[in-house]
C-alpha positions in Angstrom: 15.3 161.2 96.3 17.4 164.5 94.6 16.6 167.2 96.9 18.2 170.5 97.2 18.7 171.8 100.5 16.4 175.1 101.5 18.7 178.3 101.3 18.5 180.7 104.3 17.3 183.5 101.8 14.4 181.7 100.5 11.4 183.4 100.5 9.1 180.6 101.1 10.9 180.2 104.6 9.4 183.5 105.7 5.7 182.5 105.6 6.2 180.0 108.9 4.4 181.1 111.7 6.2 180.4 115.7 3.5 177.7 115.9 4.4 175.7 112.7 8.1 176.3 113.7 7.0 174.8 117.0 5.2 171.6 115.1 8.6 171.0 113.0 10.5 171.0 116.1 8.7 168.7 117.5 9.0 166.6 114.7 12.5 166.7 115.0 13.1 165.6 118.5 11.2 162.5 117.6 12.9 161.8 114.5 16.2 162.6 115.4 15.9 160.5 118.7 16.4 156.9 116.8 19.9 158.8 115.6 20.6 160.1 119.3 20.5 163.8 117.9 18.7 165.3 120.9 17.7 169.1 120.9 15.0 169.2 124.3 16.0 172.9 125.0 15.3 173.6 121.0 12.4 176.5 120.5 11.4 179.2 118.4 13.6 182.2 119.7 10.5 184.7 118.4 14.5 186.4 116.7 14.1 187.3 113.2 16.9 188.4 110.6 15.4 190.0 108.0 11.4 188.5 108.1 13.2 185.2 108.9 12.3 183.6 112.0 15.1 182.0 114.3 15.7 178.6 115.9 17.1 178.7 119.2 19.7 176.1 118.7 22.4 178.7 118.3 19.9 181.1 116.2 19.6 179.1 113.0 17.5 180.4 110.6 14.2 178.1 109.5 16.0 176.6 107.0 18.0 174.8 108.8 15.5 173.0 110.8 13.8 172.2 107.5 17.2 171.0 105.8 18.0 168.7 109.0 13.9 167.0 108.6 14.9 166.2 105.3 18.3 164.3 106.3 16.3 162.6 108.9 13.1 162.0 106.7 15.9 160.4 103.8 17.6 158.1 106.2 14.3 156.7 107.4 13.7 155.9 103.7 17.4 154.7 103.3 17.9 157.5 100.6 21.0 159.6 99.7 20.7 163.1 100.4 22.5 164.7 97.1 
């Protein structure tokens, strides 16, 4: 599947809520797991940069989170990321 990865300035990252950012975490604990990417002290550091919430996995913004759920979501499917 094409896919391009979510920019830190896009504005549809700012309408996620600590609990939905909490849910995608989650998600990516148990996906990642079968890779052996491991994130158990991951959480939502309640930090924002401009309306942007924060990651506490060295303060990435939502995007990142999103961007990695993709990779992980594509490699399930056996799918290039390009």
């Amino acid at each position: 599947m094409n896919r391009l990865p979510v920019a830190p300035d896009d504005v549809r990252v700012r309408e996620y809520t600590e609990q939905q950012v909490a849910t995608l975490l989650g998600e990516l604990r148990r996906r990642g797991r079968a890779y052996g990417l491991l994130w158990g002290s991951a959480g939502v550091s309640g930090a924002t940069i401009e309306g942007r919430l924060l990651v506490d996995f060295g303060n990435a913004p939502v995007s990142t989170l999103l961007n990695l759920l993709h990779l992980l979501r594509d490699a399930e499917r056996n799918e290039a990321w390009e």
